[in-house]
mmCIF entry with sequence, helices, sheets and N, C-alpha, C, O atoms, coordinates in Angstrom:
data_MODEL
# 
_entry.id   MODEL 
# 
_entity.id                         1 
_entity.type                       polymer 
_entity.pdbx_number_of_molecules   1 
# 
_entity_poly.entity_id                      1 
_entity_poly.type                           'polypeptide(L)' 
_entity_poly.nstd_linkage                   no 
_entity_poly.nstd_monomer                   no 
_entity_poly.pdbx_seq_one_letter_code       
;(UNK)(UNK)(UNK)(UNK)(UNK)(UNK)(UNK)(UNK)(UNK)(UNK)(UNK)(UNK)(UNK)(UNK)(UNK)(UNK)
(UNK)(UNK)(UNK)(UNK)(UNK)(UNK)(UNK)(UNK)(UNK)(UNK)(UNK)(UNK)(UNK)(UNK)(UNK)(UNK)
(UNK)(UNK)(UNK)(UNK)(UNK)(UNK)(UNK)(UNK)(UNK)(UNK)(UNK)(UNK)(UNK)(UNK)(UNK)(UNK)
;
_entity_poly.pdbx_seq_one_letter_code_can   XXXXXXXXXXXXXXXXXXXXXXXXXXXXXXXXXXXXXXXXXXXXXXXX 
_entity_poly.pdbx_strand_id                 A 
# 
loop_
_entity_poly_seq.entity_id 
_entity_poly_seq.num 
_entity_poly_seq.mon_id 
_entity_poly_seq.hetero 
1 1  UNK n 
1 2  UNK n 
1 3  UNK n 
1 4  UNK n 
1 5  UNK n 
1 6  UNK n 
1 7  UNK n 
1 8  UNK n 
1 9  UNK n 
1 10 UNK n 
1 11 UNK n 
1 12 UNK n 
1 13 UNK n 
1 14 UNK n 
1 15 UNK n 
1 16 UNK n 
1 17 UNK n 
1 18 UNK n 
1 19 UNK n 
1 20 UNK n 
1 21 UNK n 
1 22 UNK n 
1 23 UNK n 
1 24 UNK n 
1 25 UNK n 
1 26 UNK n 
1 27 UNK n 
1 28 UNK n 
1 29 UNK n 
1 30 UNK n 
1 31 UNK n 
1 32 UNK n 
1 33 UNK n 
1 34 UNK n 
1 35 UNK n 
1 36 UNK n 
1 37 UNK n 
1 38 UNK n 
1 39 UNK n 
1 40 UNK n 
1 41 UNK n 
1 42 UNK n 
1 43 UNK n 
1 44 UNK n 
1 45 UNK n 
1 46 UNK n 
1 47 UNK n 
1 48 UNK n 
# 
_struct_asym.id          A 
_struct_asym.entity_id   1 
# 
_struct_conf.conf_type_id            HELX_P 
_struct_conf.id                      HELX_P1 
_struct_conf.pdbx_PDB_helix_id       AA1 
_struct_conf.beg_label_comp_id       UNK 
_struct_conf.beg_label_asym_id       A 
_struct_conf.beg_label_seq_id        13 
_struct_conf.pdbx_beg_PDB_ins_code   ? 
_struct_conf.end_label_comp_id       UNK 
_struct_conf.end_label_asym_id       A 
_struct_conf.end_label_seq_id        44 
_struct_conf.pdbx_end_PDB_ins_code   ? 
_struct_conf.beg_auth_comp_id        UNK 
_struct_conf.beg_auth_asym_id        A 
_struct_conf.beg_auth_seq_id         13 
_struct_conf.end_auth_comp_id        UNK 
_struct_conf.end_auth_asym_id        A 
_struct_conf.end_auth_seq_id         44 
_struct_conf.pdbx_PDB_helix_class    1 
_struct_conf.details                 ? 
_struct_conf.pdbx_PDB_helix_length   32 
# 
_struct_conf_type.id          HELX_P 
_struct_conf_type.criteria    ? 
_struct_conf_type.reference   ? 
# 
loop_
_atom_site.group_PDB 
_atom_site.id 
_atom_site.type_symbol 
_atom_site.label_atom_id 
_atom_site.label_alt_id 
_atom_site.label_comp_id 
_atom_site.label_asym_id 
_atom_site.label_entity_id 
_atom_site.label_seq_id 
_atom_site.pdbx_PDB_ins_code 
_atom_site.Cartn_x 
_atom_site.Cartn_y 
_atom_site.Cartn_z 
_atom_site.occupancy 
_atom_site.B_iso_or_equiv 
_atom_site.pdbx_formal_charge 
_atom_site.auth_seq_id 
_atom_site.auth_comp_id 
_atom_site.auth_asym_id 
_atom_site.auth_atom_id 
_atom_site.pdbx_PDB_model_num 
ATOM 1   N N  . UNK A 1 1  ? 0.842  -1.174 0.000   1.00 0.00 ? 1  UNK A N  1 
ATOM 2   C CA . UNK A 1 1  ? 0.000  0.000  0.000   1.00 0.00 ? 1  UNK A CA 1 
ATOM 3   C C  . UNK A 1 1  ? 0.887  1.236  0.000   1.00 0.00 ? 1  UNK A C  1 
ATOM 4   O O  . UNK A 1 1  ? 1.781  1.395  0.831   1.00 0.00 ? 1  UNK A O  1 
ATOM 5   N N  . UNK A 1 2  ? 0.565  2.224  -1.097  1.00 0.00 ? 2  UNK A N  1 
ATOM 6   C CA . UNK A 1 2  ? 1.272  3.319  -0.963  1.00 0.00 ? 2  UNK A CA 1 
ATOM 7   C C  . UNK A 1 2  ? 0.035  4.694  -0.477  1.00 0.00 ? 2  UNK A C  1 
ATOM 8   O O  . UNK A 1 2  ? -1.171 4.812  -0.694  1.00 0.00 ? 2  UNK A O  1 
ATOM 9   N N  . UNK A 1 3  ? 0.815  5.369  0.089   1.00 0.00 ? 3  UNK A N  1 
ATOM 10  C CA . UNK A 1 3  ? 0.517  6.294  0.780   1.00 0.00 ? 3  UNK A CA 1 
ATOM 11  C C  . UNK A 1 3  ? 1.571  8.029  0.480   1.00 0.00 ? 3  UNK A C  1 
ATOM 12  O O  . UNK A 1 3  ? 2.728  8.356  0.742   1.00 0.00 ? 3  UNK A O  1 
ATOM 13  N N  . UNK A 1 4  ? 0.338  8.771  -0.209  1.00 0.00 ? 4  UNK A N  1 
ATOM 14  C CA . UNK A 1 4  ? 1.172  10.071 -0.598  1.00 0.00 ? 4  UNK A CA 1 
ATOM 15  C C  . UNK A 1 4  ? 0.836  11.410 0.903   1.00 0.00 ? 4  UNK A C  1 
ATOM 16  O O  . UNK A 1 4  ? -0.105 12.015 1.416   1.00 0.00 ? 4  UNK A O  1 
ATOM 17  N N  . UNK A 1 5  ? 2.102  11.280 1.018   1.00 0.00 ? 5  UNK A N  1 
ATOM 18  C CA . UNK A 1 5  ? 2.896  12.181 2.664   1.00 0.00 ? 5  UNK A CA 1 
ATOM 19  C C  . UNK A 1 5  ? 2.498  13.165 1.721   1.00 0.00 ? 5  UNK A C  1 
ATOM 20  O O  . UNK A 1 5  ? 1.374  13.566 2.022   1.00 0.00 ? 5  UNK A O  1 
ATOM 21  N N  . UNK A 1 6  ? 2.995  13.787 0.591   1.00 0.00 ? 6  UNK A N  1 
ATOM 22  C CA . UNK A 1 6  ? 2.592  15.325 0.904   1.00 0.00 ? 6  UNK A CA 1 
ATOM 23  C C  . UNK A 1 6  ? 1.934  15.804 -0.589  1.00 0.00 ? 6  UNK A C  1 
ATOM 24  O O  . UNK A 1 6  ? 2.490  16.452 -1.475  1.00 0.00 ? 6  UNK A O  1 
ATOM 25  N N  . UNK A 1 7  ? 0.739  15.330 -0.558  1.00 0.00 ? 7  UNK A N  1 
ATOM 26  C CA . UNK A 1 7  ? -0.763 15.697 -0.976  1.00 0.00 ? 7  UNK A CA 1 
ATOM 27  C C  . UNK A 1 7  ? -1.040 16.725 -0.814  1.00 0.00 ? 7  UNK A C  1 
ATOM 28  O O  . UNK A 1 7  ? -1.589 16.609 0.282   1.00 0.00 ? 7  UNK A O  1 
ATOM 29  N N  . UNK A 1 8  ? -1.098 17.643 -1.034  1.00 0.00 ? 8  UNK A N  1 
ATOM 30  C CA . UNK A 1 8  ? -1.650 18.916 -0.516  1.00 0.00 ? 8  UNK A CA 1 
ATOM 31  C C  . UNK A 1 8  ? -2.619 19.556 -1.558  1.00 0.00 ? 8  UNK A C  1 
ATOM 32  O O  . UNK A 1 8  ? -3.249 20.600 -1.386  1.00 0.00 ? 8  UNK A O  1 
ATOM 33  N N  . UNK A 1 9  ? -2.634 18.867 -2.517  1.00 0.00 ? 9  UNK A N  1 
ATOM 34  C CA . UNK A 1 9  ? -4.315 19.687 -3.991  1.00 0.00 ? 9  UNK A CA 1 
ATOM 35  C C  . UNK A 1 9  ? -4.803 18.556 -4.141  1.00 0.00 ? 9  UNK A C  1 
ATOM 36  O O  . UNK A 1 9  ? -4.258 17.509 -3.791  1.00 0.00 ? 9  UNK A O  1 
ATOM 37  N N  . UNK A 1 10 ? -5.736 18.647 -4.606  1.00 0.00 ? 10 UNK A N  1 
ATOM 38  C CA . UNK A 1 10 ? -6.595 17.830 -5.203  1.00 0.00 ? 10 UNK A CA 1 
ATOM 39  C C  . UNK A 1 10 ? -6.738 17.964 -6.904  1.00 0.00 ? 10 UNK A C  1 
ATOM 40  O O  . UNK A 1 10 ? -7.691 18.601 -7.353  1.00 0.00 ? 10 UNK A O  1 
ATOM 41  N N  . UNK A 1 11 ? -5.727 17.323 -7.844  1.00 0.00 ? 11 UNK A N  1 
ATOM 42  C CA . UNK A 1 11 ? -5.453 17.647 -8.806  1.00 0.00 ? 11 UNK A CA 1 
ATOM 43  C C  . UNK A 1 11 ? -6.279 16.739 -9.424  1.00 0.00 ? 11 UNK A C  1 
ATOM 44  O O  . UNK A 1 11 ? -6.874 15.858 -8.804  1.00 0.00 ? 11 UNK A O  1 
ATOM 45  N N  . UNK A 1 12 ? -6.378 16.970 -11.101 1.00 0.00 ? 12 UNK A N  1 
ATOM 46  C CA . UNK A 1 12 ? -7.053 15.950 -11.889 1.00 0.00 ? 12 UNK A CA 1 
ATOM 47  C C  . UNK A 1 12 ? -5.912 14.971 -12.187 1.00 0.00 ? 12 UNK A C  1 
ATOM 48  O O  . UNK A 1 12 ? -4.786 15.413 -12.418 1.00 0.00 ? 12 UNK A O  1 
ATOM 49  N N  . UNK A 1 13 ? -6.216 13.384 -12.188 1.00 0.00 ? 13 UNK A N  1 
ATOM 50  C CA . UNK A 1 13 ? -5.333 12.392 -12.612 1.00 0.00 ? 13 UNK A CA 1 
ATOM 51  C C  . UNK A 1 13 ? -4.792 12.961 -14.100 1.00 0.00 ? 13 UNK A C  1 
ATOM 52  O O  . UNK A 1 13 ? -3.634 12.595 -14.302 1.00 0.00 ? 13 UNK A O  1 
ATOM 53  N N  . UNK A 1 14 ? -5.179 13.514 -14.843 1.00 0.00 ? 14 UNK A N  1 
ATOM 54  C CA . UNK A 1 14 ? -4.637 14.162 -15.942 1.00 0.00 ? 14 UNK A CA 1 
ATOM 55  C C  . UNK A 1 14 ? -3.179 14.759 -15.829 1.00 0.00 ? 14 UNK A C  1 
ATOM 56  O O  . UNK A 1 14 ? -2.034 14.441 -16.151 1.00 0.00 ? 14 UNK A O  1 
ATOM 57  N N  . UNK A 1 15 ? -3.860 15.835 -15.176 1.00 0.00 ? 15 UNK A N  1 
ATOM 58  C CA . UNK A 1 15 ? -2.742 17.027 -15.051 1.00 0.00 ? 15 UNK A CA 1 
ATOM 59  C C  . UNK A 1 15 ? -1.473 16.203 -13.972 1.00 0.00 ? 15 UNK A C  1 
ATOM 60  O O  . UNK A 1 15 ? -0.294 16.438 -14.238 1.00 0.00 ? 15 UNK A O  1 
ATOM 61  N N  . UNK A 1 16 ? -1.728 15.477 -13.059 1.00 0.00 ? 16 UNK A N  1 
ATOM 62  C CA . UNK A 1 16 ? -0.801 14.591 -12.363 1.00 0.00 ? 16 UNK A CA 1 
ATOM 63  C C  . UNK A 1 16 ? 0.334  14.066 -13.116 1.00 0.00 ? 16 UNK A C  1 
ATOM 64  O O  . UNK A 1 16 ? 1.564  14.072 -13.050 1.00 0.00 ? 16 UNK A O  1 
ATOM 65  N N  . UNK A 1 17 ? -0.818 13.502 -14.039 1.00 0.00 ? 17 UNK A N  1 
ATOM 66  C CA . UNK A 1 17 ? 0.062  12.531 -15.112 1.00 0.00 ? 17 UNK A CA 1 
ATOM 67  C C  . UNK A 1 17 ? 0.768  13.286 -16.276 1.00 0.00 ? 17 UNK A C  1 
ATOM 68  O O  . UNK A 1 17 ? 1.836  12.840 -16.694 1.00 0.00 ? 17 UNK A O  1 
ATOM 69  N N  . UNK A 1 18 ? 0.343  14.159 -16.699 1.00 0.00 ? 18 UNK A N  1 
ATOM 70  C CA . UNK A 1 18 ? 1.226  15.317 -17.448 1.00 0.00 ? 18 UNK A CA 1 
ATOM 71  C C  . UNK A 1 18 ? 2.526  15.881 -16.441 1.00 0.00 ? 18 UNK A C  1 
ATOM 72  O O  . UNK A 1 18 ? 3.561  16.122 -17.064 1.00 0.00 ? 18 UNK A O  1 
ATOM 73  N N  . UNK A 1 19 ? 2.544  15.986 -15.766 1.00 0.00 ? 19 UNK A N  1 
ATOM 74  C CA . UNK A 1 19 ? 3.363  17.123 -14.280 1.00 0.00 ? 19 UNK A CA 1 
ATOM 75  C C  . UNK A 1 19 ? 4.272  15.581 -14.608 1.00 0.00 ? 19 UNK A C  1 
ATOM 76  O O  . UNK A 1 19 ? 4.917  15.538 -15.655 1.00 0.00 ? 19 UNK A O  1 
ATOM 77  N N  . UNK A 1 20 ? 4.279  14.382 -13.688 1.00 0.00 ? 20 UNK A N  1 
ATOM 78  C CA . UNK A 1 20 ? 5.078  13.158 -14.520 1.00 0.00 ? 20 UNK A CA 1 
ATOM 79  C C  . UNK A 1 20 ? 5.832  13.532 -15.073 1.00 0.00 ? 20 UNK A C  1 
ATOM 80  O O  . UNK A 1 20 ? 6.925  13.903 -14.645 1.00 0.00 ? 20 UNK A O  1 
ATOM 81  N N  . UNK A 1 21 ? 5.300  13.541 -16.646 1.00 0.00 ? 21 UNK A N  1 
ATOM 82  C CA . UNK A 1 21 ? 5.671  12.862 -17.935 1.00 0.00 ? 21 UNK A CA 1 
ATOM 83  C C  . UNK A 1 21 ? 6.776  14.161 -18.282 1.00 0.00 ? 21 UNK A C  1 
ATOM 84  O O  . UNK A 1 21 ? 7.888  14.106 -18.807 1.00 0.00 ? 21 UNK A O  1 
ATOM 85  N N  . UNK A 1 22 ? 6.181  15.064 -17.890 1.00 0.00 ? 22 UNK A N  1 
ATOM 86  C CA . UNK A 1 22 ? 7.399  16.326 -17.727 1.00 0.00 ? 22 UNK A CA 1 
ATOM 87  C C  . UNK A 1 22 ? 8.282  16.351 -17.461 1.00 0.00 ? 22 UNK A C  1 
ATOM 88  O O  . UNK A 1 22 ? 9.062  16.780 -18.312 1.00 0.00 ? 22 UNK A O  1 
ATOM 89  N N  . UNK A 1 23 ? 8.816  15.965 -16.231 1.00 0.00 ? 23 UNK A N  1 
ATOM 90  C CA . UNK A 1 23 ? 9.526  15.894 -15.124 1.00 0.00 ? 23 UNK A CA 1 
ATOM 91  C C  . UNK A 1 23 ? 10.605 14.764 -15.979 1.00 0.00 ? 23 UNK A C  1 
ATOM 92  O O  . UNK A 1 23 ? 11.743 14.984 -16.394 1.00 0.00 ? 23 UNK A O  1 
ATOM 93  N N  . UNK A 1 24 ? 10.044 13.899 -16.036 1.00 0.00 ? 24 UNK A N  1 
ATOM 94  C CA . UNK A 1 24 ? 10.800 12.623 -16.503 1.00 0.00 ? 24 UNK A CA 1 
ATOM 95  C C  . UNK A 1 24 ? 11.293 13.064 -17.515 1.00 0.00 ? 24 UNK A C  1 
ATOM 96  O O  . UNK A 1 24 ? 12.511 13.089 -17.691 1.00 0.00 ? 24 UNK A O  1 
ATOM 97  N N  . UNK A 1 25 ? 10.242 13.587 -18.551 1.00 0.00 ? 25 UNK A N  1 
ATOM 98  C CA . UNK A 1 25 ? 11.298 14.074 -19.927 1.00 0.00 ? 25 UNK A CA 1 
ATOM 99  C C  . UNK A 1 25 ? 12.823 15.190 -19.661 1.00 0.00 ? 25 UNK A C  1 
ATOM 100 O O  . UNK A 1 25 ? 13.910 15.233 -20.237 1.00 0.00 ? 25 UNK A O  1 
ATOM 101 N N  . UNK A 1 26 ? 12.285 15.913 -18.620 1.00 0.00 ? 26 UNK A N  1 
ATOM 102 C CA . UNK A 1 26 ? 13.574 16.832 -18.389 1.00 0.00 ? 26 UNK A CA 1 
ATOM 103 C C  . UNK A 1 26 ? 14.528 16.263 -17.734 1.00 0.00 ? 26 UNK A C  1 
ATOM 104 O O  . UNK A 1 26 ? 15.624 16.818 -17.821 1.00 0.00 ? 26 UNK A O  1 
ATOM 105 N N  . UNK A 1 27 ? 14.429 14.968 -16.861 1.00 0.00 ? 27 UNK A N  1 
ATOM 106 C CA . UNK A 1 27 ? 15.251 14.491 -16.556 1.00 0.00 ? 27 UNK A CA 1 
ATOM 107 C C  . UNK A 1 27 ? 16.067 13.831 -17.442 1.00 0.00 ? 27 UNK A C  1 
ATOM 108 O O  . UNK A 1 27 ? 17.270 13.946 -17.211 1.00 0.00 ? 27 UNK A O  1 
ATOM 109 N N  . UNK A 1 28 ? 15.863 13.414 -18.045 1.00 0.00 ? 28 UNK A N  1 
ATOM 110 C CA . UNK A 1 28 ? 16.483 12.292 -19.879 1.00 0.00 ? 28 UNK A CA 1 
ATOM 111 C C  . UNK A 1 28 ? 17.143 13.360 -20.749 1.00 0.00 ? 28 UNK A C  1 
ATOM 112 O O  . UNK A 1 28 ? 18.210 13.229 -21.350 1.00 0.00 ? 28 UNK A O  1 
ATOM 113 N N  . UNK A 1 29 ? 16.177 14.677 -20.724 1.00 0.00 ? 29 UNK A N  1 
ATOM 114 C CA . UNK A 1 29 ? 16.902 15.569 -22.027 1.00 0.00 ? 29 UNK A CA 1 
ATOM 115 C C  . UNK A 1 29 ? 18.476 15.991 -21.031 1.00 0.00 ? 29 UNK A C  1 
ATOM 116 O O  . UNK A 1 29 ? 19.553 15.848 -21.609 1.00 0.00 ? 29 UNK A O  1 
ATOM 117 N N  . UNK A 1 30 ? 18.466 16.299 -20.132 1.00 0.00 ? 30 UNK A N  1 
ATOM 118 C CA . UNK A 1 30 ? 19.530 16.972 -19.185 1.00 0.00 ? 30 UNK A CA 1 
ATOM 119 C C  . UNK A 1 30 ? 20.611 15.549 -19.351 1.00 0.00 ? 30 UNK A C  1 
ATOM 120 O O  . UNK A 1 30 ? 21.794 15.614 -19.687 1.00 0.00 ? 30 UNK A O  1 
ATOM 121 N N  . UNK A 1 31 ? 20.084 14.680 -19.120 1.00 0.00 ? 31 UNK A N  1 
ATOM 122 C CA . UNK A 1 31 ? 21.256 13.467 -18.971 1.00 0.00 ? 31 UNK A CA 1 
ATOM 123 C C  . UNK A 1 31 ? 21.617 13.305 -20.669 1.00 0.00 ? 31 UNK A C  1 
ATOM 124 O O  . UNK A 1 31 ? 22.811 13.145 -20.924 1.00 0.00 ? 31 UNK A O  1 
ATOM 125 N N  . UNK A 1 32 ? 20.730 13.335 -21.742 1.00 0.00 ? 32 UNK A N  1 
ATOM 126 C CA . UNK A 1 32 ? 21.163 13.368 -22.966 1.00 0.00 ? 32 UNK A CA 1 
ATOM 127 C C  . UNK A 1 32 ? 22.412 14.724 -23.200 1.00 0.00 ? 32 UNK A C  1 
ATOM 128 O O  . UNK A 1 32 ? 23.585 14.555 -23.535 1.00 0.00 ? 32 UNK A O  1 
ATOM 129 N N  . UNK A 1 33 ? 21.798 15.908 -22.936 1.00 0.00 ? 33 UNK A N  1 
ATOM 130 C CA . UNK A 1 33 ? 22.436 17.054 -23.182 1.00 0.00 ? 33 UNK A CA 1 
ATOM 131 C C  . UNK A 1 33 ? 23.820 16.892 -22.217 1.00 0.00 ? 33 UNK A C  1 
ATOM 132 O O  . UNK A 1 33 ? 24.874 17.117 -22.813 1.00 0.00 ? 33 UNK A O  1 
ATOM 133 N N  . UNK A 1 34 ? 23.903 16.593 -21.054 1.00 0.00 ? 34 UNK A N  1 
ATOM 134 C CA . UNK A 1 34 ? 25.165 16.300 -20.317 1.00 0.00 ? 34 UNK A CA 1 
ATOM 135 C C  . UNK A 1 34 ? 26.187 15.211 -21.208 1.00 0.00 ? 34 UNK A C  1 
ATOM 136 O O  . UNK A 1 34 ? 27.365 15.436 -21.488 1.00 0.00 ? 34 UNK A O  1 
ATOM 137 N N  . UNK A 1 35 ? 25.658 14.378 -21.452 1.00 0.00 ? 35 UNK A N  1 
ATOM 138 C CA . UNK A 1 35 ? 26.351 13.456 -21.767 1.00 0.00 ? 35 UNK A CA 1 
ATOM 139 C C  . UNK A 1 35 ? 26.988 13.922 -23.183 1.00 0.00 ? 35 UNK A C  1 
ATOM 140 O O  . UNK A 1 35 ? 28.170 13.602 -23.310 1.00 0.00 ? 35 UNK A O  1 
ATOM 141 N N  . UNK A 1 36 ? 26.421 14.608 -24.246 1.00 0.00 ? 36 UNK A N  1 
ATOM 142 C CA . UNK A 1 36 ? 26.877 15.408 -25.110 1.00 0.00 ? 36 UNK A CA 1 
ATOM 143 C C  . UNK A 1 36 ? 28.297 16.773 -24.989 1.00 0.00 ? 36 UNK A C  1 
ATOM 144 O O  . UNK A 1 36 ? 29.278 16.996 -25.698 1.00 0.00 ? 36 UNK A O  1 
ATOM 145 N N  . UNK A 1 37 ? 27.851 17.311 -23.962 1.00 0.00 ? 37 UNK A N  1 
ATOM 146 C CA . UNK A 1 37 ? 28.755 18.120 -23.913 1.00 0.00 ? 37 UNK A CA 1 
ATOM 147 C C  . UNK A 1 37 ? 29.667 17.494 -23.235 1.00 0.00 ? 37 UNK A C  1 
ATOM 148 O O  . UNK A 1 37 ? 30.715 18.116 -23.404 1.00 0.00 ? 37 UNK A O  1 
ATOM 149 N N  . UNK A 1 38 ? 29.845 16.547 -22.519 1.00 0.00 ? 38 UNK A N  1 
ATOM 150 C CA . UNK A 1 38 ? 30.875 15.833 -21.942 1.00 0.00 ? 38 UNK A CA 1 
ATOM 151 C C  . UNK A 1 38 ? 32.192 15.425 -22.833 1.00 0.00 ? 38 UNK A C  1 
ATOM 152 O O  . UNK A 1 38 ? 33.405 15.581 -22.690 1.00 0.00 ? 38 UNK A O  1 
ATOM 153 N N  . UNK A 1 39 ? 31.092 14.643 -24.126 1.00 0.00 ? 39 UNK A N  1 
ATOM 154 C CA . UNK A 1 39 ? 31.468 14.352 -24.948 1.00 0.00 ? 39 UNK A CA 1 
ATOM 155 C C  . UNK A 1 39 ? 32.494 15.226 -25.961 1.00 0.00 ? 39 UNK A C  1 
ATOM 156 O O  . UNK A 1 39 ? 33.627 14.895 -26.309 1.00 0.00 ? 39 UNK A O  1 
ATOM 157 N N  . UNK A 1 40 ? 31.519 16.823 -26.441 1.00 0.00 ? 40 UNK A N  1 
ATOM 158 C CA . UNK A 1 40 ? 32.563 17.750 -26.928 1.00 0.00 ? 40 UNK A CA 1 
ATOM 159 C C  . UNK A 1 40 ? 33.535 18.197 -26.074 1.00 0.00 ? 40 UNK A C  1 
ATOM 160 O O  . UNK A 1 40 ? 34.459 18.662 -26.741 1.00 0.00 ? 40 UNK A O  1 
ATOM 161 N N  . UNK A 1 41 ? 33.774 18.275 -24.711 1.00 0.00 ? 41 UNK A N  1 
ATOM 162 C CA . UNK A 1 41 ? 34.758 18.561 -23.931 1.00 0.00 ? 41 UNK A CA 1 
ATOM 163 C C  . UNK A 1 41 ? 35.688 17.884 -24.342 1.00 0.00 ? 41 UNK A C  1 
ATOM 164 O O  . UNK A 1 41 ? 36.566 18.310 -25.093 1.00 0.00 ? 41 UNK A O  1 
ATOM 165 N N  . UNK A 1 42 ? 35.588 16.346 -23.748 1.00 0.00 ? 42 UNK A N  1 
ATOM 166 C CA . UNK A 1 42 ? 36.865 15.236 -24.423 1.00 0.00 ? 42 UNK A CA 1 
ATOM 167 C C  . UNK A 1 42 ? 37.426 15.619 -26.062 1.00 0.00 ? 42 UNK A C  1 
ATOM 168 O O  . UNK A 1 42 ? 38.609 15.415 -26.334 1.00 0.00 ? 42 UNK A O  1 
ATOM 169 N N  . UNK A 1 43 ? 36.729 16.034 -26.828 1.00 0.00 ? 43 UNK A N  1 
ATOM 170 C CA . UNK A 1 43 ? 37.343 15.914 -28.121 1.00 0.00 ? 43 UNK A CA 1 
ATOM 171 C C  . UNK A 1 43 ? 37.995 17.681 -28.629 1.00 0.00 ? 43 UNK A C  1 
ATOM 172 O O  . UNK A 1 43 ? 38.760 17.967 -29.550 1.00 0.00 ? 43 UNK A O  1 
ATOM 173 N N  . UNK A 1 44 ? 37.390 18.498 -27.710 1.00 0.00 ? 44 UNK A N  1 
ATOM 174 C CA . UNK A 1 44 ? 37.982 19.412 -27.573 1.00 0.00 ? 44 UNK A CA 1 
ATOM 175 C C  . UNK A 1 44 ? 39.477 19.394 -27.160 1.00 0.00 ? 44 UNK A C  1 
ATOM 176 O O  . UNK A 1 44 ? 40.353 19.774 -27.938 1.00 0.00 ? 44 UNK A O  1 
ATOM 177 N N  . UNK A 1 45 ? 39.748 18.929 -25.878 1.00 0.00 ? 45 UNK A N  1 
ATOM 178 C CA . UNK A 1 45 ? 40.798 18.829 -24.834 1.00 0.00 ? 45 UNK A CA 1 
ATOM 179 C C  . UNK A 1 45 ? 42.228 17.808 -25.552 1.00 0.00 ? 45 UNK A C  1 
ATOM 180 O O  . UNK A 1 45 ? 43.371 17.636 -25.126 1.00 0.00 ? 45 UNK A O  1 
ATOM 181 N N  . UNK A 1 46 ? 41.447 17.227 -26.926 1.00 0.00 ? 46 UNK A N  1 
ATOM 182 C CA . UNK A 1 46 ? 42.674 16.636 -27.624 1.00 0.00 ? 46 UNK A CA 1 
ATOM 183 C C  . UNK A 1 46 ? 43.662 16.994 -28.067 1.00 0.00 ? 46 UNK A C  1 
ATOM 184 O O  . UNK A 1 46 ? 43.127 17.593 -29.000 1.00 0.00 ? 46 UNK A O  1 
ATOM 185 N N  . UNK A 1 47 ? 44.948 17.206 -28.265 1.00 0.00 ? 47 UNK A N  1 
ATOM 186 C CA . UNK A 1 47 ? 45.525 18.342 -28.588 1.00 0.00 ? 47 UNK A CA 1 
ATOM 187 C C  . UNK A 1 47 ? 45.831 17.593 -30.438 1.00 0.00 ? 47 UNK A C  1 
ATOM 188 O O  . UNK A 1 47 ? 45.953 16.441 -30.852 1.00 0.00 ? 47 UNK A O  1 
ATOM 189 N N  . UNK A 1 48 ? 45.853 18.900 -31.078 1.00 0.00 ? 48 UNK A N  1 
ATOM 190 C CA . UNK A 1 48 ? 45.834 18.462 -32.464 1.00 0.00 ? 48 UNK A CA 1 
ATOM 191 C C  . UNK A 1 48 ? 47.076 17.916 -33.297 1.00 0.00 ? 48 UNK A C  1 
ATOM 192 O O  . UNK A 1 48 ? 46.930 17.573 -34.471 1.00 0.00 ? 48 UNK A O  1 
# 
């Protein structure tokens, strides 16, 4: 049984589930986009 500690609106399962799907996507684009510039760093830092 799960139990939500901090409830505080009474939102539509919609908008819940959008707020989600958000969240998650910005988490993935940030780890995509990190992992990219990580990437041009290393090939920067090569010396020619």
């Amino acid at each position: 049984k799960i139990i939500a500690v901090n409830k505080l609106e009474n939102k539509a399962l919609e908008t819940e589930l959008v707020e989600d799907l958000v969240s998650i996507i910005q988490s993935f684009s940030g780890r995509l986009y990190g992992m990219r510039s990580h990437k041009n760093k290393k090939t920067c830092a090569l010396p020619a």
